[in-house]
C-alpha positions in Angstrom: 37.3 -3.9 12.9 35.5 -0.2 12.5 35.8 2.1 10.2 33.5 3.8 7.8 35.0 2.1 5.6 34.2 -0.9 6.8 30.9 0.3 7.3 30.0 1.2 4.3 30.8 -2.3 3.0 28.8 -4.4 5.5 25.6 -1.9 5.0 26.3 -2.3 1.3 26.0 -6.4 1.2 23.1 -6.3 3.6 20.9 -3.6 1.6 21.5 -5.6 -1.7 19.8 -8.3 -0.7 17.5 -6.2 1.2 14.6 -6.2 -2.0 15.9 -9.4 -4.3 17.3 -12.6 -2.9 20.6 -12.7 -5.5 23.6 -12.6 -2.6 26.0 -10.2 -4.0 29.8 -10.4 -5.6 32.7 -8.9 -5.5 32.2 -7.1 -9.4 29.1 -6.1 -7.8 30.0 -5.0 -4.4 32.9 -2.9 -6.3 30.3 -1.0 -8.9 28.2 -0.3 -6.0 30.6 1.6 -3.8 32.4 2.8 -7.0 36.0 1.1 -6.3 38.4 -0.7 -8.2 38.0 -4.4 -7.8 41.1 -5.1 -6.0 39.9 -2.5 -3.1 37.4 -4.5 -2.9 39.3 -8.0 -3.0 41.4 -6.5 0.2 38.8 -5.2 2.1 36.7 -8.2 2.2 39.8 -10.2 3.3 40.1 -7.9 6.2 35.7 -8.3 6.7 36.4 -12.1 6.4 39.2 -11.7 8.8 37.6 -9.5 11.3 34.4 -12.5 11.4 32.0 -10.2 9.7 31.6 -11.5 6.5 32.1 -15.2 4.6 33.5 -15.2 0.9 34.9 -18.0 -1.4 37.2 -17.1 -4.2 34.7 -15.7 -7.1 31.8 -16.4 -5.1 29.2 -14.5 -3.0 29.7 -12.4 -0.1 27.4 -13.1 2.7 27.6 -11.5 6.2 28.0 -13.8 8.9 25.7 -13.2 12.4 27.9 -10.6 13.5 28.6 -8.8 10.4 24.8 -8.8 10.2 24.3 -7.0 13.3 26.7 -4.1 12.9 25.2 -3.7 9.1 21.8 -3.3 10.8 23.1 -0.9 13.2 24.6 1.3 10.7 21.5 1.2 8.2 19.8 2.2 10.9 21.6 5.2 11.5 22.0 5.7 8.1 17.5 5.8 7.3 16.9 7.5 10.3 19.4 10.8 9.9 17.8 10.3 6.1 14.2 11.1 7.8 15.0 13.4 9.9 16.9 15.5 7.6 13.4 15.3 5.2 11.0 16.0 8.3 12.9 18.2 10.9 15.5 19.7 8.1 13.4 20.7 5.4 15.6 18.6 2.7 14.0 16.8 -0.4 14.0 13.2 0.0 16.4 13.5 -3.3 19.3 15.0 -1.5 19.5 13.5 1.7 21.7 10.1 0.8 24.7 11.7 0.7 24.2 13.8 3.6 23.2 11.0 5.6 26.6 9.1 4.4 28.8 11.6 6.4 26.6 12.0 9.4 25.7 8.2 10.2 29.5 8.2 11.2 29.3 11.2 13.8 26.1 11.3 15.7 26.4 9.4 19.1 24.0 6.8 20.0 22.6 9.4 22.5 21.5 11.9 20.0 20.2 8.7 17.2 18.0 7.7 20.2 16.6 11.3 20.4 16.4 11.5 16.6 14.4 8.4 16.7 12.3 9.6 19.6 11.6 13.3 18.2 10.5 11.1 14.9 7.7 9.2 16.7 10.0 5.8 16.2 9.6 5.6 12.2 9.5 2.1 10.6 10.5 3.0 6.9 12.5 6.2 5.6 11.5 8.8 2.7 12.0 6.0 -0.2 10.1 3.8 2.0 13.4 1.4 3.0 12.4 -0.4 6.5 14.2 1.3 9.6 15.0 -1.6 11.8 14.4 -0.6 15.5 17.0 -0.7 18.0 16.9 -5.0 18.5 17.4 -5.0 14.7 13.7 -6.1 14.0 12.0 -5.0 11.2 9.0 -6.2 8.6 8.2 -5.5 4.8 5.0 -6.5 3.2 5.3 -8.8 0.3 6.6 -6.6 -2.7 7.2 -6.5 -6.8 9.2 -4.6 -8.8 7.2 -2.3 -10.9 9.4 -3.2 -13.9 7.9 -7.4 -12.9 4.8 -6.0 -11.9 1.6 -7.0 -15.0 -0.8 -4.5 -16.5 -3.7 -4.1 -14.3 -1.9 -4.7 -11.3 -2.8 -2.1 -8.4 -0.4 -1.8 -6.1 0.9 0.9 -3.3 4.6 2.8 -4.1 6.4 0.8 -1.1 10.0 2.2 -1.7 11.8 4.4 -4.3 15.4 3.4 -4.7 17.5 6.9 -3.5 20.7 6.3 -5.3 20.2 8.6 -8.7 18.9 12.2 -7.1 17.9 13.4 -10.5 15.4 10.6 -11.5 13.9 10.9 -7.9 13.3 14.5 -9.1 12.0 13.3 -12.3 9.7 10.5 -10.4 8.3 13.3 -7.4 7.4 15.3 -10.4 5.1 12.6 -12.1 3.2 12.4 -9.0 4.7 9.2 -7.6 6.0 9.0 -3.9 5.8 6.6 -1.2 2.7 5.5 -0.2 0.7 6.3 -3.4 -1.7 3.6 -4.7 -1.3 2.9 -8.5 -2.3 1.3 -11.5 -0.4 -0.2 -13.8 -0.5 0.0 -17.3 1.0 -1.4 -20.6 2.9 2.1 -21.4 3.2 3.1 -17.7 0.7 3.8 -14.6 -2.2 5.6 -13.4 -2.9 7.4 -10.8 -6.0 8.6 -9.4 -7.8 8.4 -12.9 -4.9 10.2 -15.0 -2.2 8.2 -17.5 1.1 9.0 -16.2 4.2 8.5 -18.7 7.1 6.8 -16.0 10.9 8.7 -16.4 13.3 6.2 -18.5 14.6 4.3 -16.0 11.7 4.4 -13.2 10.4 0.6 -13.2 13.7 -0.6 -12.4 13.3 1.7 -9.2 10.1 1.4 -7.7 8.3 -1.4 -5.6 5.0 -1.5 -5.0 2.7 -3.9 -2.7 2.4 -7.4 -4.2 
């Protein structure tokens, strides 16, 4: 079974779990990719069908081996056009998800080869989401979310999640990006010396190193 569709589910149940070990739902799964719930109900009928995914009535949805592999693929297509539309293209790294949703289903595997070889072979994207390489292998240092994360613990920015555009605006502007080591404080962080105030809604989005 491919379509982008389809796609778009299987790299949707893989990322969830990608940073928090909660397998995701159907009422989930449905908010994510902004459907009604009986899209969803079908499509994962067809998934569970097609050998790609395992679901119970009301329960999780959890990819099987091979519904695993072609979500990696297509999350690897889908960070790497991401990167090189921020390094090559000149894009912020706030507008490049949706770009990357309609190209990850036209490049050939020729030309992602060449993207990842003009690139140097990156291991993470601009929000600092691992690139698995071609085998599908890929490794993440331990991680908290800044919203769990204490006051007093220092930590480096290890990803930004790239789904709202104009809080990643609002976050670039306060100074934080992947990468950056920070502080964290009872009212927000501190960086390089300086208080920085977070944007409403920033803890929920940023992981730093454990």
């Amino acid at each position: 079974m491919a379509s982008p569709a389809a796609d778009d589910y299987l790299k949707t149940v893989y990322s969830h779990t990608e940073w928090q070990d909660d397998p995701i739902t159907p009422s989930v799964l449905a908010g994510k990719l902004g459907v009604a719930p009986s899209s969803v109900t079908e499509m994962v009928k067809k998934l569970a069908a097609a050998g790609l995914v395992t679901h119970v009535p009301y329960g999780a949805v959890r990819l099987t081996p091979e519904g695993a592999r072609r979500a990696v693929g297509i999350v690897r297509r889908h960070r790497l056009i991401e990167t090189w539309l921020v390094r090559e293209m000149g894009y912020g790294w706030h507008e490049v998800h949706d770009e990357a949703e309609i190209l990850e289903h036209a490049l050939s595997d020729r030309l992602l080869a060449r993207i990842d070889e003009r690139l140097g072979h990156p291991t993470a994207d601009p929000h600092g989401d691992v690139i698995p390489d071609a085998d599908g292998a890929r490794e993440r240092e331990p991680f908290v979310l800044l919203a769990d994360a204490p006051a007093g613990h220092t930590g480096r920015v290890l990803r930004v999640r790239d789904r709202d555009p104009e809080l990643l605006r609002e976050i670039e502007a306060a100074g934080i990006d992947v990468g950056r080591e920070v502080a964290v404080t009872a009212t927000g962080v501190r960086i390089d010396g300086a208080d920085v105030a977070l944007p409403v809604g920033a803890a929920e989005v940023i992981w730093l190193t454990a």
